[in-house]
MARLOMAR-589857 format. One line per field, with one value per residue (C-alpha): residue in three letters; x, y, z; residue number from 1. Coordinates in steps of 0.05 Angstrom, whole numbers, padded with zeros to 5 digits. Example, Ala and Ser with C-alpha at 12.3 -4.5 7.8 and 13.67 -1.06 7.14 Angstrom:
aa c(Ala Ser)
east c(00246 00273)
north c(-00090 -00021)
up c(00156 00143)
i c(1 2)
END
This chain:
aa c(Unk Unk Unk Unk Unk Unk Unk Unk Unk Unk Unk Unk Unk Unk Unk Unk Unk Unk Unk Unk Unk Unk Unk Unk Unk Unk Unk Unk Unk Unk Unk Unk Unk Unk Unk Unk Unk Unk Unk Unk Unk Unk Unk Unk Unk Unk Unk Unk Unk Unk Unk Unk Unk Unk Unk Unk Unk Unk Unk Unk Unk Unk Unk Unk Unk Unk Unk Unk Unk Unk Unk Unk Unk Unk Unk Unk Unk Unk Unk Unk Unk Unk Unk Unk Unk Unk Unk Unk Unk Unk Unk Unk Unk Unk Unk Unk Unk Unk Unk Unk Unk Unk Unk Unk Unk Unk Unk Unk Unk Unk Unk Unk Unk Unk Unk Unk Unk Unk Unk Unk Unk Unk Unk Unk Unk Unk Unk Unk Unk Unk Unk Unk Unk Unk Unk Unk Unk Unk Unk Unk Unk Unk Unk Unk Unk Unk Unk Unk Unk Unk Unk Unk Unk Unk Unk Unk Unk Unk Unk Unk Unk Unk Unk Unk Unk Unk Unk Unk Unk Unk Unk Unk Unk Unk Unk Unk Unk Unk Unk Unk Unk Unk Unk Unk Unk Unk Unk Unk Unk Unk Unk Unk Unk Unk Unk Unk Unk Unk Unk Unk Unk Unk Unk Unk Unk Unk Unk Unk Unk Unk Unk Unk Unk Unk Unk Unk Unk Unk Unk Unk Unk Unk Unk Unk Unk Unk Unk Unk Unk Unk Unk Unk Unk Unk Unk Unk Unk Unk Unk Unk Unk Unk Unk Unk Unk Unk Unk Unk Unk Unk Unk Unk Unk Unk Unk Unk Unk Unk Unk Unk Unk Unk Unk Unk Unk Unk Unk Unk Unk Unk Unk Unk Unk Unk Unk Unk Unk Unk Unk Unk Unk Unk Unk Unk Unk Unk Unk Unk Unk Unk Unk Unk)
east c(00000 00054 00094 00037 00023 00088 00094 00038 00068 00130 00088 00074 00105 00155 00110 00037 -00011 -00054 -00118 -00142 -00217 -00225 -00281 -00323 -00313 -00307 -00257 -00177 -00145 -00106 -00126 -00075 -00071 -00026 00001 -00015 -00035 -00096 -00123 -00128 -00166 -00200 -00227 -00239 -00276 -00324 -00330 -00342 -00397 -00428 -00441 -00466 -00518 -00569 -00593 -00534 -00539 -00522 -00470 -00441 -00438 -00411 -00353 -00344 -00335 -00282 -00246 -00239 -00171 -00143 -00094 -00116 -00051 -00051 -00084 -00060 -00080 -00050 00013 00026 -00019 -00090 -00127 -00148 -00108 -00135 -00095 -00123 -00071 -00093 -00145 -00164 -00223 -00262 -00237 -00249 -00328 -00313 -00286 -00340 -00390 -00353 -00352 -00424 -00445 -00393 -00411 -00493 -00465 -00469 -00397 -00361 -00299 -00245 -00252 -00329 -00299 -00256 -00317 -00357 -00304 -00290 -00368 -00357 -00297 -00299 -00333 -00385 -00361 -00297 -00228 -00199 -00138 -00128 -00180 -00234 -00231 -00281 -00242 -00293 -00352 -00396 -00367 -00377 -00443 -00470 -00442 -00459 -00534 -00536 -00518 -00568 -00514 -00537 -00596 -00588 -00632 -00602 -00661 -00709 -00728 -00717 -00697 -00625 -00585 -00540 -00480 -00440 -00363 -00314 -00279 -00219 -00170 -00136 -00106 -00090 -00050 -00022 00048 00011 -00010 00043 -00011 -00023 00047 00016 -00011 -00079 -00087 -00080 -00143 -00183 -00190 -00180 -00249 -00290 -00277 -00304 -00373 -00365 -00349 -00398 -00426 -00493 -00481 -00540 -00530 -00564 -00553 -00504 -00565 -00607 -00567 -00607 -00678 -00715 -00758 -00680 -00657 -00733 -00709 -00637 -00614 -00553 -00494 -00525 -00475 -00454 -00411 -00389 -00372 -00306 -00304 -00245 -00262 -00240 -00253 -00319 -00305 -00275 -00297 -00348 -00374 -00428 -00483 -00499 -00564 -00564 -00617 -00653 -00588 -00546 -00469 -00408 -00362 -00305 -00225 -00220 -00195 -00157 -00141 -00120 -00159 -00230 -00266 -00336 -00353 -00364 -00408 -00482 -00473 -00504 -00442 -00393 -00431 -00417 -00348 -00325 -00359 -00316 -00285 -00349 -00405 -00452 -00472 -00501 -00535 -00535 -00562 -00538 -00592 -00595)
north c(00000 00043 00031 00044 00123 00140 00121 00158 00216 00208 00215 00288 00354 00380 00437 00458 00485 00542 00563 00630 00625 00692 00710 00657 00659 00730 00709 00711 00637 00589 00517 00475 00420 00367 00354 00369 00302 00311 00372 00319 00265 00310 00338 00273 00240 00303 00293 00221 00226 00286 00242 00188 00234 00204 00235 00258 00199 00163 00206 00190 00119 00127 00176 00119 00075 00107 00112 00036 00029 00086 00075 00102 00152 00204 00275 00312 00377 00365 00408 00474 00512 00469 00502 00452 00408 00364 00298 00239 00194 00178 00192 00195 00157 00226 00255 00201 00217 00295 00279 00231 00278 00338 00309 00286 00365 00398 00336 00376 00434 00437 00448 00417 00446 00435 00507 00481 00421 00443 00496 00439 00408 00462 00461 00390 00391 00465 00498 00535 00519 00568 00549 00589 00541 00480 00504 00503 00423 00380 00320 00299 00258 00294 00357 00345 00313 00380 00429 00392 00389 00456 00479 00430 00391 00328 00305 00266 00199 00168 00166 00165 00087 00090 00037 00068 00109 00164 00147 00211 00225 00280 00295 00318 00281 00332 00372 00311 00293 00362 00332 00292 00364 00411 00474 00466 00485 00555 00581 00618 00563 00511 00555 00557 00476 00477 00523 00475 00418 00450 00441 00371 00361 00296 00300 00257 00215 00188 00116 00063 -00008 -00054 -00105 -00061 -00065 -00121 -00096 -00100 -00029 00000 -00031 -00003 00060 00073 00098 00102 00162 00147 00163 00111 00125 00061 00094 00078 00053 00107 00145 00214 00200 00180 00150 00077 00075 00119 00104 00110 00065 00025 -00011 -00066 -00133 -00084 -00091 -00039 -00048 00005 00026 00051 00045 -00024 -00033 -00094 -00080 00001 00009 00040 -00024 -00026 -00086 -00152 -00169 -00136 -00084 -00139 -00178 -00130 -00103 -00172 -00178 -00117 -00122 -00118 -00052 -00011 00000 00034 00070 00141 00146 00211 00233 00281 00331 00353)
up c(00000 00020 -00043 -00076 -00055 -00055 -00133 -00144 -00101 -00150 -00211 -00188 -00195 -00135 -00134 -00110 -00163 -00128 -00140 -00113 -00099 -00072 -00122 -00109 -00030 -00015 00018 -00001 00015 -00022 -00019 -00061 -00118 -00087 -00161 -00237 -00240 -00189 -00235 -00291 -00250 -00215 -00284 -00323 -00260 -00258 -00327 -00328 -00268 -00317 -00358 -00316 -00287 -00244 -00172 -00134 -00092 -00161 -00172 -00101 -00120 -00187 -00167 -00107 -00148 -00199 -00140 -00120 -00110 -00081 -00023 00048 00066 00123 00108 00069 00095 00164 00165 00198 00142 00143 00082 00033 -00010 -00067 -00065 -00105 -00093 -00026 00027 00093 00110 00113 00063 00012 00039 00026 -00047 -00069 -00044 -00071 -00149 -00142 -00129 -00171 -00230 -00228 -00268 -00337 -00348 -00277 -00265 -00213 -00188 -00166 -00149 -00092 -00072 -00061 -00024 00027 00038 00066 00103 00137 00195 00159 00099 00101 00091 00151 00160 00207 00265 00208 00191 00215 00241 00291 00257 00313 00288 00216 00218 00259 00220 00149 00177 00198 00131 00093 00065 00092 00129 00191 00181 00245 00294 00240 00256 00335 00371 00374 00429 00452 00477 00511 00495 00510 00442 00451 00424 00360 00433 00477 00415 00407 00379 00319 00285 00269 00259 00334 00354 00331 00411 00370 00324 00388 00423 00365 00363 00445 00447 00393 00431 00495 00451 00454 00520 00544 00476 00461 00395 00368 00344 00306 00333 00299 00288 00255 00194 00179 00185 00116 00137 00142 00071 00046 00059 00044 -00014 -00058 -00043 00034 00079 00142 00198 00245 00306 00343 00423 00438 00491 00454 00384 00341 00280 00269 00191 00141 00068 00020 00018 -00058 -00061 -00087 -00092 -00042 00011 00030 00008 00036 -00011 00036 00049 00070 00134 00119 00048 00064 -00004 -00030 -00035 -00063 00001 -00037 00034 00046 00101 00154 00141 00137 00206 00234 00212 00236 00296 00362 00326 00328 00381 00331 00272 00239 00173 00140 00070 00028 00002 -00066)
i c(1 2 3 4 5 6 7 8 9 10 11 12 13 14 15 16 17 18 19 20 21 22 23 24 25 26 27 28 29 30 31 32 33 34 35 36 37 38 39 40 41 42 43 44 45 46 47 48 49 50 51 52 53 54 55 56 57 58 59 60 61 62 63 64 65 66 67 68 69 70 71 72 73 74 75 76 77 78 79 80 81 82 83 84 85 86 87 88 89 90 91 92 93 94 95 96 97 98 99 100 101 102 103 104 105 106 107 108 109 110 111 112 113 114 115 116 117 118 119 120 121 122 123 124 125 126 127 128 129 130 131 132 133 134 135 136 137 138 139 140 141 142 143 144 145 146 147 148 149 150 151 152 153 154 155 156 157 158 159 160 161 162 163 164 165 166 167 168 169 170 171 172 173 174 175 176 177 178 179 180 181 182 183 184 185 186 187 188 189 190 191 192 193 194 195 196 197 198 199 200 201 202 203 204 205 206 207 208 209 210 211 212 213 214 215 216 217 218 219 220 221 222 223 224 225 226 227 228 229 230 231 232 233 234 235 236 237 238 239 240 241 242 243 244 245 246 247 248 249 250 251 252 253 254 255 256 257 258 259 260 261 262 263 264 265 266 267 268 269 270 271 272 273 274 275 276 277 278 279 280 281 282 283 284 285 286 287 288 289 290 291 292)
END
């Protein structure tokens, strides 16, 4: 896996392509193009999904998809700057979920361009939707699932069936692990993400239980480009593994990055089995769906 990325890392440009996005914004930052390479496939998969068409939960599926493959490698917007950074030689397990969903919105327009593309991405994976450096990502799932609702990105389906629970968590662990993200050496930057995680201090997380994955009223009513969070047992930290939901026979399947592979996988299992298989890593799970 590792040999993998870095090959791909090789195949790009020493430097970072910058896009200023000020005029679209109204706001002056600089969120960067990992490599010239990343412009291209970012530009023929928005193309490609274009094409496709569909709802944009098709869309989310389709770009999904495209992307099966694609090693899991650290952020690559963790460094001492923070804004944005378009790498599609490897992703996060978020930020695979903020580039599918970003190419299914930017792919609506009749001519898709990367500019959109990384709009739509911001709106994802910032507070608010604004690029204002490392304090502005949404690491948390908690964090991102609030502030993506808020906005009307997505549409919390979670408690929709009942039967579920909260489960209360202190999330703090981006400044208990101060030494793992070089933009917190900054003292401002370090209270910034100090103060947001005082919001989510004993924090109620809805969840869905594990079994309920295999409840027919459930499959009746997902839909493709859904959105599924497994929710991770640590103490300070919410998210084990996150994907999008493909229907298929009437069963939800996850295309995610493999945790055993390190790959995007389109599952070969129904969600019920992967549920089952993965199930002493997760205590739970949130649906979410992206609105058009």
């Amino acid at each position: 896996m590792q040999i993998r990325y870095m090959r791909g890392v090789l195949r790009c440009v020493a430097v970072i392509s910058v896009l200023t996005m000020a005029t679209i914004t109204g706001h002056a930052y600089e969120p960067r193009i990992h490599c010239e390479e990343d412009t291209v496939m970012v530009s023929k998969l928005l193309q490609k999904t274009n094409e496709h068409g569909g709802t944009l939960g098709d869309r989310c599926v389709y770009a999904a998809k495209e992307l099966v493959g694609t090693p899991w490698a650290p952020p690559a917007d963790n460094d001492s700057i923070g804004t944005v950074v378009v790498n599609m030689h490897g992703f996060d397990r978020l930020g695979f979920v903020n580039t599918v969903l970003a190419i299914a919105e930017a792919s609506r327009q009749k001519l898709p361009t990367v500019r959109e593309f990384v709009r739509q991405y911001e709106s994802f994976s910032r507070r608010k939707g604004e690029d204002d450096g490392f304090a502005s990502q949404l690491i948390y799932g908690a964090d991102w699932v609030v502030d993506n609702v808020y906005r009307g990105n997505l549409k919390e389906m979670t408690e929709y069936l009942g039967g579920g629970g909260f489960k209360a968590k202190t999330l703090d662990y981006i400044t208990r692990h101060r030494e793992d993200y070089p933009a917190l050496k900054d003292e401002a930057t370090y209270d910034k993400v100090r103060m947001m995680e005082m919001g989510y201090r004993s924090h109620r997380i809805p969840h869905m239980k594990k079994q309920s994955a295999g409840n027919k009223t459930l499959h009746e009513l997902m839909k493709n480009g859904d959105v599924v969070m497994m929710l991770s047992p640590e103490f300070d930290f919410d998210i084990y593994d996150i994907g999008i939901v493909e229907m298929k026979g009437g069963e939800p399947y996850m295309i995610h990055i493999s945790p055993e592979s390190g790959v995007v996988v389109a599952d070969p299992y129904p969600m019920q089995r992967l549920f089952k298989l993965q199930s002493q890593h997760f205590y739970g799970y949130r649906w979410m769906r992206p609105q058009e």
